[in-house]
C-alpha positions in Angstrom: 18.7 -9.5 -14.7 18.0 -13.3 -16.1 15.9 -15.2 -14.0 18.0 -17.1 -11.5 17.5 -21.4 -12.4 16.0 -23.7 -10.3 19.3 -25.3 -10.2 20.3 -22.3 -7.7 17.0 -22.6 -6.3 17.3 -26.2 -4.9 21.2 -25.0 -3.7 20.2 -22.5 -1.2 16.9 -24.5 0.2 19.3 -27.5 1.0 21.4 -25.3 3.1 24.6 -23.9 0.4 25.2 -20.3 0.0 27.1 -18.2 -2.9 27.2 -15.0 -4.5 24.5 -13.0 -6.4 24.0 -9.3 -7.1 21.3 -8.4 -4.8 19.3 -4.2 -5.5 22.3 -2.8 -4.3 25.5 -4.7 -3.9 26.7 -8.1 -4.5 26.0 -10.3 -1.4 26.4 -13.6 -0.1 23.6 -15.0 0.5 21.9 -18.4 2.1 18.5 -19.4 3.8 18.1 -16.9 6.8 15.7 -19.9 8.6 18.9 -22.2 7.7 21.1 -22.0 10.8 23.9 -24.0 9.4 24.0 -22.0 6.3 24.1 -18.6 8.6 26.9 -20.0 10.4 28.7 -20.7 7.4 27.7 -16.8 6.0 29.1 -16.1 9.6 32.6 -18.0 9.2 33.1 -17.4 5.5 33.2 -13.2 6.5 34.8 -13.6 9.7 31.9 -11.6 11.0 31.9 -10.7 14.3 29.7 -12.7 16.7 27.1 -9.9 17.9 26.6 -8.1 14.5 23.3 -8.4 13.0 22.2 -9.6 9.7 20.3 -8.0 7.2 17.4 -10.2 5.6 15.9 -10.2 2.5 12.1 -11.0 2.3 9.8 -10.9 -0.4 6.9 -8.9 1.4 5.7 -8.0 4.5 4.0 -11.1 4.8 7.5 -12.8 6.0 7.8 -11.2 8.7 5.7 -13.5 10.5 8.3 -16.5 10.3 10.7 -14.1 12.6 8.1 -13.6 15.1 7.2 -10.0 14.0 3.8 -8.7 14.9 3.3 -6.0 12.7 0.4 -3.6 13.6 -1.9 -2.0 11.0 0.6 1.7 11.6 3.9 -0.3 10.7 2.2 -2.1 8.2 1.5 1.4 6.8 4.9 2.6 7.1 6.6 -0.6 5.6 4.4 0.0 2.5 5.9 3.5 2.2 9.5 2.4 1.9 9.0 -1.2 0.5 9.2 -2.7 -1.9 12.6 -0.6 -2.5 16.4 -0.4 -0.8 15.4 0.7 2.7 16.2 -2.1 5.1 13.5 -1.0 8.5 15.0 -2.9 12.0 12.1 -4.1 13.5 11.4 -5.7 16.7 11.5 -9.4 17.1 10.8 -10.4 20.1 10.5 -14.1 19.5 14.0 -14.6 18.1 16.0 -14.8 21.7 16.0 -18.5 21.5 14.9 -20.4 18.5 16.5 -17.9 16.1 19.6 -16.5 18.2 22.1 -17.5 15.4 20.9 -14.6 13.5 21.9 -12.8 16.4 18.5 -10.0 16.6 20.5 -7.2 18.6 18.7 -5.8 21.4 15.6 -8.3 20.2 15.7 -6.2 16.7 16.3 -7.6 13.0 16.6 -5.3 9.9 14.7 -6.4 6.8 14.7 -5.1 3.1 12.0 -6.3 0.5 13.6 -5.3 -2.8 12.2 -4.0 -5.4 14.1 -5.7 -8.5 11.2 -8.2 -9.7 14.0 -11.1 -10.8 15.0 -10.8 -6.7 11.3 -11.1 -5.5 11.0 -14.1 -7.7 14.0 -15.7 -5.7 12.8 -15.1 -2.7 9.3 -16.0 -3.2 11.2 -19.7 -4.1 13.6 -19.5 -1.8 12.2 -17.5 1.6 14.0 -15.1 3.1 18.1 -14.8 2.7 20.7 -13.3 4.8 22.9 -11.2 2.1 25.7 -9.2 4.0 28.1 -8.1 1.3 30.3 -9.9 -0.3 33.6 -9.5 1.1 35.6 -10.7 4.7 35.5 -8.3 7.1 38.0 -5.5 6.9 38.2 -5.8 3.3 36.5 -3.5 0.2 33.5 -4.7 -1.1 33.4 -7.2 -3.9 32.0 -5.0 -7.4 32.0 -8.0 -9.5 32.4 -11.9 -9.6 36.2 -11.8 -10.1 36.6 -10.1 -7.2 34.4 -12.3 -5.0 36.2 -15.2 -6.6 39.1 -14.2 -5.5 37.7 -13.9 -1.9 35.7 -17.0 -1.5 37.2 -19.2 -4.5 35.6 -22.7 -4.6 34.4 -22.7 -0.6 31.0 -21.6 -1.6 28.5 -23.3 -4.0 27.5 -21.2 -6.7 28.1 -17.7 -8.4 25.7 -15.5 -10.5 26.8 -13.0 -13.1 25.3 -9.5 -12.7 28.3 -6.9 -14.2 29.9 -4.1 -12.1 28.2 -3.3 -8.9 29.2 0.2 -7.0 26.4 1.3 -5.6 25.3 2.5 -2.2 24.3 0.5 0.4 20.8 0.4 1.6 19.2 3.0 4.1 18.6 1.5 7.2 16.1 3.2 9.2 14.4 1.7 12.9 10.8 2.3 13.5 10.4 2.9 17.1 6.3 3.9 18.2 5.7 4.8 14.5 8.8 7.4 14.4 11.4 7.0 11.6 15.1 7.0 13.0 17.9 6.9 10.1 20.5 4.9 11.6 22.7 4.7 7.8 22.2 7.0 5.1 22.7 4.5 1.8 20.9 4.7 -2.0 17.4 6.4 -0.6 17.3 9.1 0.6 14.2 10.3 3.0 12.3 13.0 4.3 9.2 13.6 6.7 9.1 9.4 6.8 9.0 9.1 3.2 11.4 8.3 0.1 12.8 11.1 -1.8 
């Protein structure tokens, strides 16, 4: 993957959102600390209003601008699983009221920290993104940028070129007192709290 321009760059930190191939589908994505661009996200997939986001950071470091305390144990476990296509819901205690509008369910937020180089670069630029996939609710998900085209058309700001995209969703796993729970089986499979 080419790296993504600056021009794309300066789009999503004044608030626009479009779609890019993400490590495992393409997604649409904007500035998860960007409440008017969430909302947008929001209305764009006709999500429903109590389903949580998935959010893209570039290491465990990020976690701290959601509020996550992250003891030396998670930190541990994270490392395990990232950087890769595991996305670990973590609690977030701090998001009830300043960060509502990413709607943390039951004070939880899932978080993935790819491990596609071009996508850590982005988000390094960028901070973390919200990138549900691309697609309205109900409907299949987009494989390539004809597709999302024909979803979204010109009420988003930018598209990005990345080929035919079928794979597997990520594995979404909680961590609850250091104990791995698979909630989704996706790409990764895992074992004894470790990837396959």
């Amino acid at each position: 993957m080419k790296q993504i321009g600056q021009k794309i760059v300066n789009i999503i930190n004044s608030g626009g959102v479009g779609i890019l191939p993400t490590d495992t589908l393409y997604g649409l994505v904007g500035s998860a600390l960007n409440r008017k661009a969430v909302e947008r996200i929001n209305k764009l997939k006709q999500r429903g209003p109590k389903k949580p986001f998935i959010i893209l950071i570039s290491g465990i470091k990020d976690l701290e601008l959601f509020g996550v305390e992250a003891d030396i144990k998670t930190k541990n476990i994270l490392s395990r699983f990232w950087p890769g296509s595991v996305s670990i819901v973590l609690k977030c205690p701090k998001l009830e009221k300043e960060m509502s509008y990413l709607q943390p369910l039951n004070k939880t937020l899932a978080f993935r920290c790819p491990e596609e180089r071009w996508l850590n670069v982005l988000l390094e630029k960028t901070g973390p993104l919200v990138a549900p996939s691309a697609n309205p609710e109900g409907l299949s998900v987009a494989e390539t940028i004809k597709q999302a085209k024909k979803y979204f058309g010109g009420r988003i700001d930018f598209y990005v070129e990345g080929g035919i995209l079928k794979g597997a969703p990520s594995t979404l796993i909680s961590l609850e007192s250091g104990n791995v729970e698979i909630l989704r089986k996706g790409n990764v499979k895992i074992s004894n709290n470790r990837v396959m």
